[in-house]
N, C-alpha and C positions, 0 to 999 in steps of 0.2 A: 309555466307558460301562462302568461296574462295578457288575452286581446277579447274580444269579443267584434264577431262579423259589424254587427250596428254598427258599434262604436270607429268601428275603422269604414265604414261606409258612410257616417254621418261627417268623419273626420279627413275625408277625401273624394269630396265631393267632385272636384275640378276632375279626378283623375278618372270618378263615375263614368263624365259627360265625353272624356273624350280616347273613352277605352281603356286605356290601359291597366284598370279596373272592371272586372268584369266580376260580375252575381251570375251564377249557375241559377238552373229555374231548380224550384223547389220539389225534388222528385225525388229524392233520397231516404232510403231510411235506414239508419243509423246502428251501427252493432260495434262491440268489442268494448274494453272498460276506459278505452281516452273517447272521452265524451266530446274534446277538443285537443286537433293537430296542428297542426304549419310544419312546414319545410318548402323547397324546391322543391318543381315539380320532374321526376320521369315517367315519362310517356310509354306507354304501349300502345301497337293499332291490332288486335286479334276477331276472330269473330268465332268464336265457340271453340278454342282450342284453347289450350290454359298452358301448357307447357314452355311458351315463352315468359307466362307469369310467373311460373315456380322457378326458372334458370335465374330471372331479374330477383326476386325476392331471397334466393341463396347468395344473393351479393349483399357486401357490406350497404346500408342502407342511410348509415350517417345522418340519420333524420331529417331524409328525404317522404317526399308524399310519393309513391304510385299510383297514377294515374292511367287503368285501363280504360281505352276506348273499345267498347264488345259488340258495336253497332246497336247498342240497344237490345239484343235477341233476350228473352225472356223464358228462351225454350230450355236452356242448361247453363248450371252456375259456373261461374270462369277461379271462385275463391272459396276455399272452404276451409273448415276446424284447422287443418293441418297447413296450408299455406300461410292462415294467420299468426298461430304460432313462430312458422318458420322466418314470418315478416317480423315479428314484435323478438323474438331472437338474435336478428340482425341489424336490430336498430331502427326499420323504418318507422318513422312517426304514423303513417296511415297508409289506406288503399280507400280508394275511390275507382268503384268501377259501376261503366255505362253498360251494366247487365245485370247478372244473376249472381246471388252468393247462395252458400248451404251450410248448414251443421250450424243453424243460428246459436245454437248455447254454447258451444266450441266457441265459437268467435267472440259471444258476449265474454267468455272467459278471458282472453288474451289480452293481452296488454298493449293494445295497439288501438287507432280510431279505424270504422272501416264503414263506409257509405257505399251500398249498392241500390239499385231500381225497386228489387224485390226478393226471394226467395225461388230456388227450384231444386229439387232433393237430385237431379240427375246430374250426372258431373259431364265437363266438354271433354272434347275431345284431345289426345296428346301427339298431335303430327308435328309442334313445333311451329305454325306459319306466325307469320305476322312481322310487323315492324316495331322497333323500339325508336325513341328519341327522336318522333315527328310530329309535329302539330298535328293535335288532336280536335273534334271538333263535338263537344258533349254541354247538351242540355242551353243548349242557345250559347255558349258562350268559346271562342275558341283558347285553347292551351297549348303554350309551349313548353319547348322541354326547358328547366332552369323557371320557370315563373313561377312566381309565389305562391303556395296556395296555403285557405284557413277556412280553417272547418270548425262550428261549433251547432250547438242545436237549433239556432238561430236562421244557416243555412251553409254557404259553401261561396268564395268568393276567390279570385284570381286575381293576380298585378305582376308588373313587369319589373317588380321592386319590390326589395322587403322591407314592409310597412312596419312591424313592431317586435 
């Protein structure tokens, strides 16, 4: 895989200006051994429950990005050692979630890329709620399901198209 965030935002500038290119704000930090992902994006909407994440990530993942949206809560991790695994197992290229992850050396372990807000050693909850495969709306920038996403250490950026 060869792209780098810059370079595809310095190289589609027109699409910056009028969306369809979208930069996440910088509030990510970074775990698991793909330092850089891309795939399409699927979507999740949960807010402290993880159980629609583990059902999603036991699916072929075809080098797809998941994309939770966790509302932000910073109170319990929605990803941990064992769902990274179970991601980078079934292919998925990444997770990018709007909350909490745990078992940060598990994860740096796994063969997957995986951006979350911060760290919380308490795991969510498993009732199963939430939505898959809806526009999500994380870190200023909104996502659908199907839109490109690229992740490198540089930042996180979105498009309606697969740029490279």
């Amino acid at each position: 895989m060869s792209f780098a965030t810059c370079d595809l935002c310095d190289a589609h500038e027109s699409r910056l200006a009028d969306g369809s290119l979208r930069v996440l704000a910088p509030m990510f930090l970074g775990f698991g051994k793909a330092a850089r992902f891309s795939g399409p994006a699927t979507t999740l909407k949960v807010f402290e429950d993880n159980a629609l994440v583990r059902a999603t990530l036991e699916t072929p993942g075809d080098g797809r990005v998941l994309l939770v949206d966790g509302g932000g809560s910073l109170r319990c991790a929605l990803v941990g050692g064992n769902l990274g695994v179970l991601g980078a197992t079934n292919g998925w290229a990444g997770i990018i979630v709007n909350g909490c992850v745990r078992d940060s050396d598990e994860l740096d372990a796994c063969d997957i890329g995986v951006r979350a807000l911060a760290v919380n050693p308490r795991r969510g909850a498993k009732l199963g709620q939430g939505q898959r495969d809806v526009p999500v709306h994380i870190a200023g920038a909104l996502i659908r399901p199907g839109d490109w996403i690229y992740a490198d250490r540089d930042g996180i950026i979105a498009s309606q198209e697969k740029l490279a």
